[in-house]
C-alpha positions in Angstrom: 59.7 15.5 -89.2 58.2 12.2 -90.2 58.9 9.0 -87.4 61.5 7.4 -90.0 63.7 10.7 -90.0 63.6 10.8 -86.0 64.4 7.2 -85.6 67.7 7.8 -88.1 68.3 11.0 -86.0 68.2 9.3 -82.5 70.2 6.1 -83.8 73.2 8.5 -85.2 73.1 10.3 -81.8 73.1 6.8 -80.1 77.2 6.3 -78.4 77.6 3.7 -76.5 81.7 3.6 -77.3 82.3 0.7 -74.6 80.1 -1.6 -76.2 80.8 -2.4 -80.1 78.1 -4.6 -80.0 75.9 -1.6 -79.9 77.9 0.3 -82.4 77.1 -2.9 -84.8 73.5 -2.7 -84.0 73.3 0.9 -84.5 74.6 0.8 -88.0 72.6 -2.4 -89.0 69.0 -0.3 -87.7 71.0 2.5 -90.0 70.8 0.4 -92.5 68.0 -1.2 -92.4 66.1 2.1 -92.5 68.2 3.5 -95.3 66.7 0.5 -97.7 63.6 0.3 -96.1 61.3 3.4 -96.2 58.8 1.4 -94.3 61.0 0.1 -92.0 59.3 1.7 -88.9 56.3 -0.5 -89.5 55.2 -3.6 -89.3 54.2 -4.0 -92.9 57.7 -3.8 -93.5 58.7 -7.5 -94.2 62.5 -7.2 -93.8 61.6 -6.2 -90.1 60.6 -3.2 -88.8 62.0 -0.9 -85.7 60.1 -1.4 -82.7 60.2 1.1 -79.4 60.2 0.0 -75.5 60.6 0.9 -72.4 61.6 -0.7 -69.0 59.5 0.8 -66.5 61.2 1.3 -62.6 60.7 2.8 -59.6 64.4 3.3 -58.2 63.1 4.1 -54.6 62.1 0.8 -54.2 65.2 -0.6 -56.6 62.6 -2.3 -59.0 60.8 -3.0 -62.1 57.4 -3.8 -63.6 57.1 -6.5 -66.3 54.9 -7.8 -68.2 53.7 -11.5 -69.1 53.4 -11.0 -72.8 50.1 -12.6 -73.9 51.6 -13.9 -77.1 55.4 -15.1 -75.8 54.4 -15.8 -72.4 57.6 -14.1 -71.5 58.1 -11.6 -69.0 59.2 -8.3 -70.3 59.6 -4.8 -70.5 56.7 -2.5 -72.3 57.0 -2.3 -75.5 55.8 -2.8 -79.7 54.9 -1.4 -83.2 55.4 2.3 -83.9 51.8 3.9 -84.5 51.6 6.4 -86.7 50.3 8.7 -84.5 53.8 8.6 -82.8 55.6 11.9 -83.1 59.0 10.2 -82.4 60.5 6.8 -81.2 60.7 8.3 -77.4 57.1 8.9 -77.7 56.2 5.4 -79.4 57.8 3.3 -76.3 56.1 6.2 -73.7 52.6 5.8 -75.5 53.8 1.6 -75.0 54.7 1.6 -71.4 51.6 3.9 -70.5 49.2 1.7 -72.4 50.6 -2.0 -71.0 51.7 -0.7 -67.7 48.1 1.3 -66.9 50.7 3.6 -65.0 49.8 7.8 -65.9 52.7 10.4 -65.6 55.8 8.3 -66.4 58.5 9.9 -67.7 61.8 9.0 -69.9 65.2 8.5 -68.0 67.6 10.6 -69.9 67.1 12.0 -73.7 67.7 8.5 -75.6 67.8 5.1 -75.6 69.5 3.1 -72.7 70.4 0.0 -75.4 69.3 -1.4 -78.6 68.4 -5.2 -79.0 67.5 -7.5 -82.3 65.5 -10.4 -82.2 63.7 -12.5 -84.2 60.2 -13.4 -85.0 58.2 -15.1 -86.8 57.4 -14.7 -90.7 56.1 -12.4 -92.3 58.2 -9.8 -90.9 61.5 -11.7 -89.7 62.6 -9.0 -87.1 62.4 -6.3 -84.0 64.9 -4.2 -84.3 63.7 -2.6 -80.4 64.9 0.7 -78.8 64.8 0.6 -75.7 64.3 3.6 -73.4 63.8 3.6 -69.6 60.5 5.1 -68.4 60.7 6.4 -64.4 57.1 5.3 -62.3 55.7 8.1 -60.1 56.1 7.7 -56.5 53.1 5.4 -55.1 51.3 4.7 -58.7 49.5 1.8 -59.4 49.7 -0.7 -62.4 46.9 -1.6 -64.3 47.1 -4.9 -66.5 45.9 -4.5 -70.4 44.7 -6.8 -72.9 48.0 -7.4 -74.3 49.7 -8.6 -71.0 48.6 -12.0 -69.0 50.2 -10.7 -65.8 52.1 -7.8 -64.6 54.3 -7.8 -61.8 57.0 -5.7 -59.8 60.6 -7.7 -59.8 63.5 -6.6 -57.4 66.5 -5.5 -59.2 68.2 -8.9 -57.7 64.9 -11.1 -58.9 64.9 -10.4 -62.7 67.4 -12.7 -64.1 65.7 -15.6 -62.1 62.5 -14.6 -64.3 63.2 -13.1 -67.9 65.9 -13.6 -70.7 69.0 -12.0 -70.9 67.9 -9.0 -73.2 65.6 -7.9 -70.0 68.4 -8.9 -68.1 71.1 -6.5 -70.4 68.3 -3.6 -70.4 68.2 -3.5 -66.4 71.9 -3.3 -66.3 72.4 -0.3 -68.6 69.4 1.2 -66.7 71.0 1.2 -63.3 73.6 2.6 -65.5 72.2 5.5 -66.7 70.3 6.2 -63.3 73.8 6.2 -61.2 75.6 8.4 -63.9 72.7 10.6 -63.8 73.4 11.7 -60.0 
């Protein structure tokens, strides 16, 4: 199965019924992939899906971001598909591992905890992300990369004060999925 026809297969299985916001996003990534054959990479000048995930460590009720070298934001892990990916769950696993420096992570749940749009600059216009939530092992380590300026653990209570309400959105439908899982 190539990385286009998992991405269509996770968004169909993507319900978030509460939230038609999501249901709007999930059709627009529908569609962008149904005119876009290329739309899982970043050659794709319409915009291209990216993958992501927020890494936490519920024990300690908080979460590692990163200060993205280019935006000098702080956010989750996350970027371009690679073709190497075998699915979009794999892309933002293989993205949090790299940025975070953090082995053995795993993915809360069997999909995405929320999909997010934004844009960015030309040539490719923009990130349609799927976001995932990726568990830290008890007592690991971070390790910065070249693509992060800083990383740093946040309280749950401490990241609104520090990154934009996407970050913000992807927290909240985190602690979601964590509480519904017990």
């Amino acid at each position: 199965m190539s990385l286009h026809d998992d991405a269509v297969l996770v968004l169909k299985g993507y319900d978030h019924p509460a939230d038609p916001a999501q249901a709007g996003l999930r059709q627009v990534y529908l569609d962008h992939l149904a005119r876009h054959p290329d739309g899982m990479w970043k050659s794709c000048g319409a915009g291209h899906l990216t993958a992501s995930a927020l890494v936490i460590d519920p024990e300690r009720e908080r979460v590692l971001l990163t200060l993205h070298r280019k935006l000098r934001m702080w956010l989750q892990m996350g970027g371009h598909c690679e073709p190497q990916d075998a699915s979009l769950a794999a892309a933002a696993l293989r993205e949090a591992t790299e940025e975070s420096g953090i082995p053995g992570l795993t993915l809360l749940g069997s999909g995405p905890v929320t999909l997010d749009r934004h844009p960015i600059p030309a040539p490719c216009h923009w990130h349609l992300d799927v976001q995932y939530a990726a568990l830290a092992p008890v007592g690991s380590t971070e390790r910065i990369s070249d693509e992060s300026l800083d990383l740093r653990w946040f309280g749950y209570d401490e990241v609104a004060s520090v990154a934009d309400t996407s970050v913000v959105r992807l927290l909240e439908r985190t602690r979601t999925a964590l509480a519904e899982r017990r």
